[in-house]
C-alpha positions as CSV (number, residue, x, y, z in Angstrom):
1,X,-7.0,9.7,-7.9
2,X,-9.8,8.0,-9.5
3,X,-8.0,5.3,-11.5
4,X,-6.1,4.3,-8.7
5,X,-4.4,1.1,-9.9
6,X,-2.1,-1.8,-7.9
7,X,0.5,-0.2,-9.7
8,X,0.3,3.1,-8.3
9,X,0.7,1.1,-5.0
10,X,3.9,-1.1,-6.0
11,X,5.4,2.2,-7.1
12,X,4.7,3.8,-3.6
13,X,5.4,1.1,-1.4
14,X,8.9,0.7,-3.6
15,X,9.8,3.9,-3.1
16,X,8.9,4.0,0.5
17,X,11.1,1.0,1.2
18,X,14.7,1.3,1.8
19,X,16.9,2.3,-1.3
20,X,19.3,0.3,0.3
21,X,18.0,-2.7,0.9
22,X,18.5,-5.8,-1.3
23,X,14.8,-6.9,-1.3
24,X,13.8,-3.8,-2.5
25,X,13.6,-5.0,-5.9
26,X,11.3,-7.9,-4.8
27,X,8.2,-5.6,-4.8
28,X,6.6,-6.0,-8.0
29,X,3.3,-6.6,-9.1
30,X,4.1,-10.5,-9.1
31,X,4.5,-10.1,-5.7
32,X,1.6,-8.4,-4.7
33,X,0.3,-11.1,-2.5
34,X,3.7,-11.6,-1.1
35,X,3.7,-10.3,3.1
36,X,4.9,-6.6,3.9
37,X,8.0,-8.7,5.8
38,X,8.8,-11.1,2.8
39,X,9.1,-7.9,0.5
40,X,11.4,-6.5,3.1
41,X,8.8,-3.9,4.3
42,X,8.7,-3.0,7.9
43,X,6.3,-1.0,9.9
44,X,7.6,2.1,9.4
45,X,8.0,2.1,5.9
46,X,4.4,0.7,5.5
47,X,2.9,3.6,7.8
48,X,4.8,5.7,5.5
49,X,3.3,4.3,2.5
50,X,-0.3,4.7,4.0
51,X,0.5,8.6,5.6
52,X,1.3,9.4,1.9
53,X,-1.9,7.4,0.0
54,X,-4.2,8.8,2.8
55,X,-2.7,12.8,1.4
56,X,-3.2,12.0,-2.0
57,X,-6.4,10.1,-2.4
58,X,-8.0,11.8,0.6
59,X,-9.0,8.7,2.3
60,X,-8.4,7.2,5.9
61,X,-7.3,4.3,6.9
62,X,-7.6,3.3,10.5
63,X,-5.2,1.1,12.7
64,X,-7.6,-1.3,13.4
65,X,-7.8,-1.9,9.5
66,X,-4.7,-1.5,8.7
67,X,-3.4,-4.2,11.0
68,X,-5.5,-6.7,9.8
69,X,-3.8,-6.0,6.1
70,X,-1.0,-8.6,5.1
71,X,0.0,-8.1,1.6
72,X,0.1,-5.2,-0.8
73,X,-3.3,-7.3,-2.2
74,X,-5.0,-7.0,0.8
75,X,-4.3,-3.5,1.2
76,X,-4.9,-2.2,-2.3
77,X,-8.7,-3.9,-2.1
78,X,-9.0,-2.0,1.1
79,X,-8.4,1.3,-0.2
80,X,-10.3,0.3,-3.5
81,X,-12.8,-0.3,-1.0
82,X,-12.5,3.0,0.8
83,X,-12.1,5.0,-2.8
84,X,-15.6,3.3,-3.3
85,X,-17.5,4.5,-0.3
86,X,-16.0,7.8,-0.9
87,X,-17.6,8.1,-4.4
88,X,-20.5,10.1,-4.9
89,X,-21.6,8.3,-7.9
């Protein structure tokens, strides 16, 4: 997925989150640099998220980085950043 865009993100990590919960509407691209806890998200549901973009853009994304990542922001210029260094161009 070469054109991998913060709304293919949004879309993921809303349809990771909990269909019942109330602040599940709350994760939009206007709050992309909201945190993973003020959108509702909690750890499992954000190492669901990350299990599934790993599959389908054949990246990796280690603990270590992922634990320093806040905000759907910070985590979409990490794997725009991964994408990059996986391009043979």
């Amino acid at each position: 997925m070469q054109n991998f865009q913060i709304e293919n993100l949004i879309d993921l990590l809303r349809d990771g989150s909990d269909q019942d919960n109330s602040s599940s509407h709350l994760i939009d691209v206007s709050a992309v640099n909201s945190s993973f806890e003020e959108l509702g998200l909690d750890s499992l549901a954000l190492l669901s998220a990350v299990a599934q973009l790993e599959k389908k853009l054949s990246i990796s994304i280690g603990f270590s980085a992922l634990a320093e990542v806040r905000t759907p922001s910070e985590l979409f210029d990490l794997i725009r950043k991964l994408l990059a260094s996986c391009d043979p161009a």
